[in-house]
N, C-alpha and C positions, 0 to 999 in steps of 0.2 A: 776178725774178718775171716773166720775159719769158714772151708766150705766152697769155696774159690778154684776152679779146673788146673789142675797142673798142666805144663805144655810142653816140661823141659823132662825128660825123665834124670836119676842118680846117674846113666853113665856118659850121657851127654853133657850136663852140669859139671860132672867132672872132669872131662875132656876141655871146656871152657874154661875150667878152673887152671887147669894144669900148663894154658898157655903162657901165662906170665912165670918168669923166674922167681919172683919173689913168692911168689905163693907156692912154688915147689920147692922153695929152701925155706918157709914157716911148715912143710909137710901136711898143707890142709886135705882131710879128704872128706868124701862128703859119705854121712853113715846113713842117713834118712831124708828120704823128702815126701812131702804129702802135700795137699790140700791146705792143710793145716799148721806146716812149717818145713823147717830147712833143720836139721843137723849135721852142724860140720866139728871134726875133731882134727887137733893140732900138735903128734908129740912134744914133752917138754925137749929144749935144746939149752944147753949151760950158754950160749950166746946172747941168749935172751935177759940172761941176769944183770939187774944193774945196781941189786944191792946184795954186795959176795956176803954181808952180815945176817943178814934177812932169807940169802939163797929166793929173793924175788924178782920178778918179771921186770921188764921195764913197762910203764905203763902207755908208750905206742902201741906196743908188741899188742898188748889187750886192746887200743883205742883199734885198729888197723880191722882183729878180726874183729870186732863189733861191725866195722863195715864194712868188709866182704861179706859177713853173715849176712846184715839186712841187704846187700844187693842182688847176692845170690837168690836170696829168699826171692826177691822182687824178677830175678832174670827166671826162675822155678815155673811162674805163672804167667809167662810171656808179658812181663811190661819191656820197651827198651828203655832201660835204666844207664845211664851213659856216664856221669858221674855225682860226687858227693857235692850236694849244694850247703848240705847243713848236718854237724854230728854232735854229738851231745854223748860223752860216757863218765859214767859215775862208776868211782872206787871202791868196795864195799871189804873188800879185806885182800891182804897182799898173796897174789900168785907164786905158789911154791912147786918144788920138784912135783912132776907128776901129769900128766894128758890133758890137756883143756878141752871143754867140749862148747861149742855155741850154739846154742838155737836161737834162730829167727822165724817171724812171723809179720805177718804184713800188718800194718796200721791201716793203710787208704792205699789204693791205687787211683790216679788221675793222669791227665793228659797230660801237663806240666812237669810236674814234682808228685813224687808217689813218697810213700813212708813205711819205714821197716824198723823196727825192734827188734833187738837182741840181746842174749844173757849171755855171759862165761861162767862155768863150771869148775870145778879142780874134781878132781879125780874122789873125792869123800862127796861129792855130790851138792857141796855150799858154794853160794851165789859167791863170786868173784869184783865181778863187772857187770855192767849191765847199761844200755845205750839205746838210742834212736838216730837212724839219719835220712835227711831227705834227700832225692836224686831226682834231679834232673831225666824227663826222658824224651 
């Protein structure tokens, strides 16, 4: 659904971003927004570990930005996106020391419920995580 007007620019997004506490102690900033997606990145934090054998994520920490990624995405192109009705994230290899990056992209914008897709990154550039969730707007 690339191709879609932006409404919200990076420093506004951000500003929106930065009013909840918890998203200013996960450290999300947002690096890119277009038309065509959302990138937000997330310093690693040793907090986040919940396996000290593995030095990996816990798998909220990734389930969470999955869905600030796609709501962001979704608040980017002026939907009002209010909250998560439905998420869905799949595990593809465990998150280690290192920057997570998410990009989202919108799936459908509707009246009801709209839909965004997102991916996690590690810092070498392989898929993580990767999700979809529906919002309520």
């Amino acid at each position: 659904m690339s191709g879609l007007p932006m409404v919200l620019d990076r420093a506004r997004l951000q500003e929106l971003l930065d009013i909840a506490p918890f998203h200013q102690w996960l450290g999300l900033k947002i690096q890119s927004c277009s038309e065509d997606g959302l990138e937000l990145t997330m310093p690693w934090r040793e907090e986040i570990v919940s396996n000290p054998v593995l030095g990996s994520a816990h798998g909220g920490v990734l389930a969470a930005l999955i869905d600030l990624t796609g709501l962001y995405t979704l608040l980017m192109l002026g939907t009002r996106a209010k909250a998560t009705a439905d998420l869905r994230v799949d595990y593809h290899r465990p998150a280690t020391v290192g920057p997570l990056v998410a990009r989202g992209q919108v799936i459908k914008i509707g009246r009801q419920i709209s839909v965004a897709e997102a991916r996690i990154f590690g810092p070498d550039e392989k898929l993580l995580a990767s999700g979809r969730g529906a919002y309520v707007c």
